[in-house]
VOGU-3710 file (C-alpha; in Angstrom, 3 decimals, decimal comma):
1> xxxxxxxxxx> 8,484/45,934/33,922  10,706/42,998/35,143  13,054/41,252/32,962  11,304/38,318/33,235  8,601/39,894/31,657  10,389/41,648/29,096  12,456/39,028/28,040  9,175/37,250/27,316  7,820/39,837/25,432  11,133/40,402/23,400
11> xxxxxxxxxx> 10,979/36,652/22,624  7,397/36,750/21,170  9,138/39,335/18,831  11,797/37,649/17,494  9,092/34,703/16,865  7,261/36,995/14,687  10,111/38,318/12,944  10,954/34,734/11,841  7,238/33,516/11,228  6,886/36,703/8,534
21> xxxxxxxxxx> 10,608/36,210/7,320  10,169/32,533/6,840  6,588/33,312/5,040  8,368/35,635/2,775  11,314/34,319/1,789  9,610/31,087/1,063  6,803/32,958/-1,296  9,181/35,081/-2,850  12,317/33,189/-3,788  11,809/32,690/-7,313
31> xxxxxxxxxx> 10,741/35,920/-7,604  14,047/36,935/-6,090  16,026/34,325/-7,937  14,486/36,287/-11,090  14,987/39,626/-9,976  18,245/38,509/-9,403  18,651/37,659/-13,242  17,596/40,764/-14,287  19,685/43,189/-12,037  22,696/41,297/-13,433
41> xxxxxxxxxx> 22,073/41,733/-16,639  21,324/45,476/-16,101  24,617/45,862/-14,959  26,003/43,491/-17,455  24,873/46,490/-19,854  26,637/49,550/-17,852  23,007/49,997/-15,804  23,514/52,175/-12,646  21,424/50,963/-9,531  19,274/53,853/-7,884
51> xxxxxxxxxx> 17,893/53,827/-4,857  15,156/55,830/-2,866  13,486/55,326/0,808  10,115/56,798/1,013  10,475/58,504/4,970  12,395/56,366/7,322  13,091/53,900/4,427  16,090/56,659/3,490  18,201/54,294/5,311  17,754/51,585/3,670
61> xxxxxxxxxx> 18,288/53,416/0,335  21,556/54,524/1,774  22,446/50,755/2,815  21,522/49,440/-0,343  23,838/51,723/-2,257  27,089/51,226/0,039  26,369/47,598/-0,148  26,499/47,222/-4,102  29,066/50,107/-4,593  32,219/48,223/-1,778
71> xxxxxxxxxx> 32,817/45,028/-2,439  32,600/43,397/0,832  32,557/40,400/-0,374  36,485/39,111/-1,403  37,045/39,161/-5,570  33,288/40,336/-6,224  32,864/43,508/-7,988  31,521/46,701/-6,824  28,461/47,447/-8,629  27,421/51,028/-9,872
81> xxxxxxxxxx> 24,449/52,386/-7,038  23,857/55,486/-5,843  20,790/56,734/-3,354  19,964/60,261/-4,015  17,324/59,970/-1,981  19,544/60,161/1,134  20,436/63,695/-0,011  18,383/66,909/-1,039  17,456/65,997/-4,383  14,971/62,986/-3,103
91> xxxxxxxxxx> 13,062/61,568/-5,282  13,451/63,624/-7,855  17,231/62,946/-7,754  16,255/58,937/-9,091  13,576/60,235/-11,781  16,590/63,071/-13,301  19,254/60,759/-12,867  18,011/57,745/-14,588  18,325/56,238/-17,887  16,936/53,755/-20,297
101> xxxxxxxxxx> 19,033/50,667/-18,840  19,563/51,482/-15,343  17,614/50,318/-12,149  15,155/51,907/-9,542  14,857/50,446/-6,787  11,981/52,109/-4,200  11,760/51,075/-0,625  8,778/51,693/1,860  8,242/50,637/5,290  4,411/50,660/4,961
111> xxxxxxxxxx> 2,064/50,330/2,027  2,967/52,242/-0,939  1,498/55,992/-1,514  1,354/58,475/-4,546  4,761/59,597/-4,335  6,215/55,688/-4,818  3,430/55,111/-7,940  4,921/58,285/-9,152  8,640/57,556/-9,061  8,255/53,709/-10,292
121> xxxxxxxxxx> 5,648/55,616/-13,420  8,802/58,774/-14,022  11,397/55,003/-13,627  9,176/52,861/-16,190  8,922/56,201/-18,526  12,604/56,234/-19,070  12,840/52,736/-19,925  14,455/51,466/-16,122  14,064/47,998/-14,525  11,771/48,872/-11,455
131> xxxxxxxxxx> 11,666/47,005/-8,106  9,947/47,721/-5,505  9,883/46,456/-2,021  6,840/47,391/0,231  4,722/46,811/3,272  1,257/45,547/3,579  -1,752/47,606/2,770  -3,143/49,709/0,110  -2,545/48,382/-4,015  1,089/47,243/-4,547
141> xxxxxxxxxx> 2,391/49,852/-6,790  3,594/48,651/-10,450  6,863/47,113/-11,105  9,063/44,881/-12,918  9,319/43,262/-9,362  7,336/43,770/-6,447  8,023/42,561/-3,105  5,203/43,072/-0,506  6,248/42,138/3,277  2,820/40,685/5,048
151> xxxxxxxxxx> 2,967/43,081/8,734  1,746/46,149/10,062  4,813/46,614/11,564  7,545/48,810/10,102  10,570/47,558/12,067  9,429/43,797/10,852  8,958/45,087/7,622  12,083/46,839/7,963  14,420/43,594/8,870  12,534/41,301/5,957
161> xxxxxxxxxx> 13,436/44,107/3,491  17,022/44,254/4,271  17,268/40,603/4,167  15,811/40,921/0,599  18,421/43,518/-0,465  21,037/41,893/0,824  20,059/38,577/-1,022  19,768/40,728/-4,053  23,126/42,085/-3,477  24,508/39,276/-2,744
171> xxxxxxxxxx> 23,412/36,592/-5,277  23,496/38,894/-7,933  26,908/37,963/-8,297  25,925/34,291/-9,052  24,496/35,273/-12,554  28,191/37,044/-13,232  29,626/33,376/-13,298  27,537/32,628/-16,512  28,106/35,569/-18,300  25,926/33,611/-21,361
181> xxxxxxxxxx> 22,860/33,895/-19,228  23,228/37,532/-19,291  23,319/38,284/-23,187  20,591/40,165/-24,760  20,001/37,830/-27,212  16,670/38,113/-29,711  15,045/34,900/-29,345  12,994/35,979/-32,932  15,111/38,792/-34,667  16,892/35,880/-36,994
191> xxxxxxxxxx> 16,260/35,363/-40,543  13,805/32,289/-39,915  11,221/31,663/-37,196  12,027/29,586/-34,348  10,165/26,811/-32,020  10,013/27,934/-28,418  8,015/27,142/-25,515  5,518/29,456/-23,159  7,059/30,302/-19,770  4,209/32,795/-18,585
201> xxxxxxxxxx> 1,430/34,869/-20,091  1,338/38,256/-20,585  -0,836/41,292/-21,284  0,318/41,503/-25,038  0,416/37,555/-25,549  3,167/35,547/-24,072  6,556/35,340/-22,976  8,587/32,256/-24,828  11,906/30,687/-24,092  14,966/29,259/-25,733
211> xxxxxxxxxx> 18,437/28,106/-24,450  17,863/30,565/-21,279  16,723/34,003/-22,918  13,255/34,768/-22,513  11,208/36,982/-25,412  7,413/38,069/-25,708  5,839/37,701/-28,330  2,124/39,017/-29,659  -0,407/35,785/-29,980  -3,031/37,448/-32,023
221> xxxxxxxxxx> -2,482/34,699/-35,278  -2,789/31,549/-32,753  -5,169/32,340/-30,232  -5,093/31,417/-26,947  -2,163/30,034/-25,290  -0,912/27,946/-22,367  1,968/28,088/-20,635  4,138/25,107/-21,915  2,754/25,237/-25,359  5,112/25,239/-28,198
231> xxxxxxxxxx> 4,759/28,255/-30,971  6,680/28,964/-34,032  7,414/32,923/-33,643  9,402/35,331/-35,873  10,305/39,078/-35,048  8,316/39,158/-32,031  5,188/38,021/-33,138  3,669/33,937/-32,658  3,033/32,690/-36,228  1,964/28,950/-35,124
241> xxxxxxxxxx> 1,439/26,295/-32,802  3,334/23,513/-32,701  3,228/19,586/-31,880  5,094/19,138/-28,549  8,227/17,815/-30,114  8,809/20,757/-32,458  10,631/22,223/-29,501  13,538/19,895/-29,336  16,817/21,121/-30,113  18,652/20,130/-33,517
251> xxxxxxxxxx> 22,244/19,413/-33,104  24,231/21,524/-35,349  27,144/17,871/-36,643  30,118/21,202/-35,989  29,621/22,178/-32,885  32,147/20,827/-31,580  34,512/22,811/-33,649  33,638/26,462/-32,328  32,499/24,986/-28,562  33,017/29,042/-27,626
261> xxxxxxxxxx> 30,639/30,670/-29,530  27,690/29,097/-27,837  27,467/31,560/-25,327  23,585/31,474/-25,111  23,628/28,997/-21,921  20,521/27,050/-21,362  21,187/26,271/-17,446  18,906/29,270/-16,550  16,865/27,134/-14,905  19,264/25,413/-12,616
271> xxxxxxxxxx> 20,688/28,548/-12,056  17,881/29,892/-10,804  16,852/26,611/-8,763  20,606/27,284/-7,089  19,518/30,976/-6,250  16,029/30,108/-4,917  17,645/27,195/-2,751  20,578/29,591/-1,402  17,572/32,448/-0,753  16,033/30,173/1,395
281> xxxxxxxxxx> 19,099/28,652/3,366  19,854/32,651/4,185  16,680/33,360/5,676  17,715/29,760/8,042  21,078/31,651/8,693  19,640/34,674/10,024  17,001/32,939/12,187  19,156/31,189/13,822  21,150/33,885/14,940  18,167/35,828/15,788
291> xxxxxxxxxx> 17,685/32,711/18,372  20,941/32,774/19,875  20,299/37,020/20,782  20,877/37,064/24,631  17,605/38,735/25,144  18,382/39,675/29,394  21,026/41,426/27,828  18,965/43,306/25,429  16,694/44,163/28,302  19,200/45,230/30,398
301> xxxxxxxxxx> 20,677/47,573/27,822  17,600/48,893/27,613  16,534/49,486/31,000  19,828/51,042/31,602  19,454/53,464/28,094  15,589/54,400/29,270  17,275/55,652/33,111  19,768/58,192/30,983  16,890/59,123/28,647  14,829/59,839/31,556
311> xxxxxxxxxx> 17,027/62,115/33,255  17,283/64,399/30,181  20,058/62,581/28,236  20,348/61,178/24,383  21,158/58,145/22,279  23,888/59,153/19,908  24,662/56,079/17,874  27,289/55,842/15,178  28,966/53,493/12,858  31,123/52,430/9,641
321> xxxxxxxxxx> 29,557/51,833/6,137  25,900/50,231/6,228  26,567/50,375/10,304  26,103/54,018/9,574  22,849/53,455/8,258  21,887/51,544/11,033  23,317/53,978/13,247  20,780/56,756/11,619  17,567/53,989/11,349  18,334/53,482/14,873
331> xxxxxxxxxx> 17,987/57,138/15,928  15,234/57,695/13,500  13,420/55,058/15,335  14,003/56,674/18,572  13,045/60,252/17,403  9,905/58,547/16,350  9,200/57,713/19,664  9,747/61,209/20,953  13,604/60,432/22,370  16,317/63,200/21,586
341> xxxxxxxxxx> 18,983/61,564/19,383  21,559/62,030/16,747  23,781/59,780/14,405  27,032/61,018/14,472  27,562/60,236/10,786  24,572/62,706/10,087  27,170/65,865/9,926  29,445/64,814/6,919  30,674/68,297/6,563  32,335/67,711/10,183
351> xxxxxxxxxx> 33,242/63,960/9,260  35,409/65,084/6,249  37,316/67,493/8,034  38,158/65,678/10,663  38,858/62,585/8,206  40,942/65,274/6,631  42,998/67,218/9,150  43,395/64,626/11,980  42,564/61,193/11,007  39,582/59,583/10,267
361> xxxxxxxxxx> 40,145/57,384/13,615  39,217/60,483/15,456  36,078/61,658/13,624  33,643/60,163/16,031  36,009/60,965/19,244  35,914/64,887/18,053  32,442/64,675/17,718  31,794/63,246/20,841  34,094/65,783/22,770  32,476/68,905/21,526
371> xxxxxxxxxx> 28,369/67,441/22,038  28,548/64,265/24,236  26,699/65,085/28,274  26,875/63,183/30,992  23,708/61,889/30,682  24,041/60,574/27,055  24,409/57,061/25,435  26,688/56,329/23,219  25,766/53,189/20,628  28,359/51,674/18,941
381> xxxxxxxxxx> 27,746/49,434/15,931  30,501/47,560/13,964  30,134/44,105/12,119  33,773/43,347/13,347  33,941/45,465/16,691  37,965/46,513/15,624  37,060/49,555/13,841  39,691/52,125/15,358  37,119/55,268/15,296  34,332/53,463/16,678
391> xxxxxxxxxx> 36,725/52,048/19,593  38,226/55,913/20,139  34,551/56,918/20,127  33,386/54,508/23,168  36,752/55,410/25,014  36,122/59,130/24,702  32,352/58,172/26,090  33,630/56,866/28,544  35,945/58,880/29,930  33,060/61,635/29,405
401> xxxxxxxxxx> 30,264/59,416/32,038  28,596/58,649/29,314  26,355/55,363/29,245  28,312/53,063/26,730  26,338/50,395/24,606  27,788/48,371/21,488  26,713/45,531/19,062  29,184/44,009/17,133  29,831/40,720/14,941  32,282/38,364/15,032
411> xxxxxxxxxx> 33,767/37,827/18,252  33,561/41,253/19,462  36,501/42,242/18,247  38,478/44,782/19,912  35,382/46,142/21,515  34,504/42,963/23,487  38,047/43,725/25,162  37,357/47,354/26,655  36,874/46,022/30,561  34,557/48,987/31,136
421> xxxxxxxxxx> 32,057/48,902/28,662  28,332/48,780/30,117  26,741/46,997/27,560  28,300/44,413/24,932  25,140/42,812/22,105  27,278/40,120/20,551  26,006/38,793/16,798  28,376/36,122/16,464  28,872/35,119/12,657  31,874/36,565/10,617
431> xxxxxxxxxx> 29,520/36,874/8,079  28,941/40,976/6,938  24,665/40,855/6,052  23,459/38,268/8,232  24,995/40,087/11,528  23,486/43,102/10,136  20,126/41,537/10,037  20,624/40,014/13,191  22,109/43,605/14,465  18,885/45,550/13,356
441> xxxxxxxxxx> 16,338/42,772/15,039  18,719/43,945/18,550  18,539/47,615/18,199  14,694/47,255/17,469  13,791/44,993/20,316  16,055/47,877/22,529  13,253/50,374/21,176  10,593/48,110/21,647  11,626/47,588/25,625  12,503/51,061/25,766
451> xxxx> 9,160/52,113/24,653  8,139/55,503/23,822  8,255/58,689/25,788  5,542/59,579/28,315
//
């Protein structure tokens, strides 16, 4: 295939990724905005985030957890998450592990099967928020929050999910600024009944509002509702309906004394118009840098990978924190498509001693010098390209013959300045998730021109 040709096919991908991104993120960003709301105040409460991949969606699970548990982003905390389904327990590890308060969070590339129902049923059983995010096809499983992605295909499915982890991750933080927004507060439990106003329907009645907390309540005594009606309600149950004033507020004449103790905020709502607006302006960010890939590059990285596959060699990627992840989605991917290849970060046994006895700037290197060929490619990725293991990985490739490939953020960092790399995919943002979304869209579209083995 020329590149001519490739490159044109490459760019009909990235169109697609942004037509289903844009689609999504645009459907879904008050849903997001809410779900949002709710993971904070699951942590607020000591909640522990778990996460499981159903097959090649292990990644993810894995990326999710290292991206709540380090605080990349400066003066943000780290958030309790683990993935047990990156290890031998699975699924079972989320459904044992859990308790009433903490979070599943499920991840599928396609359509949701038994297993996923099953997990989100064991999550809902012990009293967990659920949130699922899935591809198209098949019933969407139940959840507190379900995110469907509209494509058949799992690498597209794939980069819209991370984007919605990472906004999850990252805007989380938002609703830690208004720490009144995340109070359980009983909209009904006082000693009198209250006015408050429909914000949805529900199975049992109706969920009301007041000053930012958010109740349901049974309806049997009034009847039907509509959202925006105004009910008097006591101890979870609707007791009237109301005339449309009845909602106003009354000022208490002393509030100005104790100012403090109104911590029941009532700017939910702008909050969550900020949060749907900044959902939005990420998706922008990423497609824009999806633009800017230098797709002759990206073909000629992967005509050059597909000649050393050919003759009998294999992609051995690696990387640093949710780079590892990538590093084992890419060679997932690639197995998939019947090429030999490993992810260095795979062997942890091997990474810890290394880490332990010599440094952990040599645990790719060692790696590398005991089961690099020849014939082999080595993939680098790093958000910052500086990374002194990843650098003393591609010199030791090198120095072996091996075909050396790396995509990096920033400005390439230290990477960008070996003279004899082969291949150099440059994301240039200094900003951690959105080169990672733009990173993944590269290492697909390699796959994609690579194509799968005859």
């Amino acid at each position: 295939m020329s590149t001519a040709i490739a490159t044109g096919r490459l760019q009909a991908l990235v169109g697609e990724r942004e037509r289903v991104l844009t689609s999504f993120l645009e459907a879904e960003q008050d849903r997001l905005a809410r779900a949002c709301h709710d993971l904070a105040r699951a942590f607020a409460r000591g909640g522990v985030l778990l996460a499981h991949g159903a097959g090649a969606a292990a990644t993810d699970a894995a990326h999710v957890a290292v991206e709540f548990m380090h605080p990349v982003i400066v003066g943000k905390r780290a958030l309790p998450a683990l993935a047990p389904s990156n290890d031998s327990t699975g699924a079972a590890g989320v459904a044992q592990l859990g308790r009433s308060g903490d979070v599943a969070l499920v991840i599928a590339h396609g359509a949701a099967d038994e297993r996923v129902a099953d997990l989100l049923a064991q999550a809902q059983a012990r009293d967990m928020l659920t949130l699922a995010l899935v591809g198209a096809g098949g019933q969407a499983p139940q959840a507190d929050h379900v995110f469907v992605v509209a494509s058949d295909d799992p690498q597209v499915v794939q980069e819209v999910q991370e984007s919605a982890y990472h906004v999850m991750w990252e805007l989380v933080h938002v609703f830690f600024e208004h720490p009144g927004l995340l109070d359980d507060a009983c909209i009904t439990c006082g000693d009198v009944a209250v006015a408050a106003r429909v914000a949805a329907l529900s199975e049992r009645g109706a969920f009301i509002e007041l000053d930012g907390a958010r109740e349901e309540v049974a309806c049997e005594l009034v009847g039907e509702v509509a959202v925006g009606d105004v009910l008097l309600c006591h101890a979870g149950v609707a007791l009237d309906r109301l005339e449309e004033d009845a909602a106003a507020p009354v000022a208490d004449p002393t509030d100005f004394l104790y100012p403090f103790l109104n911590k029941a905020e009532s700017d939910l709502d702008a909050v969550l118009a900020d949060v749907r607006a900044s959902t939005v302006a990420k998706g922008a960010d990423v497609v824009a840098l999806r633009r800017e890939i230098a797709l002759d590059a990206v073909a000629d990285c992967a005509a050059a990978m597909r000649e050393r596959l050919d003759a009998g060699g294999r992609l051995i990627a690696f990387g640093n924190g949710g780079s590892t992840t990538d590093a084992q989605d890419v060679v997932a991917d690639a197995l998939g498509r019947g090429w030999p290849a490993l992810a260095l970060p795979d062997d942890v046994a091997t990474i810890t001693a290394v880490a332990n006895d010599v440094g952990f700037e040599n645990v790719f290197s060692r790696q590398l010098i005991a089961l690099a060929r020849q014939a082999d490619v080595a993939l680098a990725i790093s958000t910052s390209g500086s990374s002194p293991n990843i650098v003393a990985a591609l010199t030791e490739a090198h120095g072996r013959g091996l075909l050396t490939c790396a995509i990096v953020g920033h400005d390439g960092g230290r990477v960008a300045q070996l003279p004899w790399l082969d291949h150099l995919l440059l994301v240039s943002s200094d900003y951690v998730p959105r080169v990672q979304e733009a990173q993944a869209t590269i290492y697909h579209l390699i796959l994609e021109a690579i194509g799968g083995r005859s």
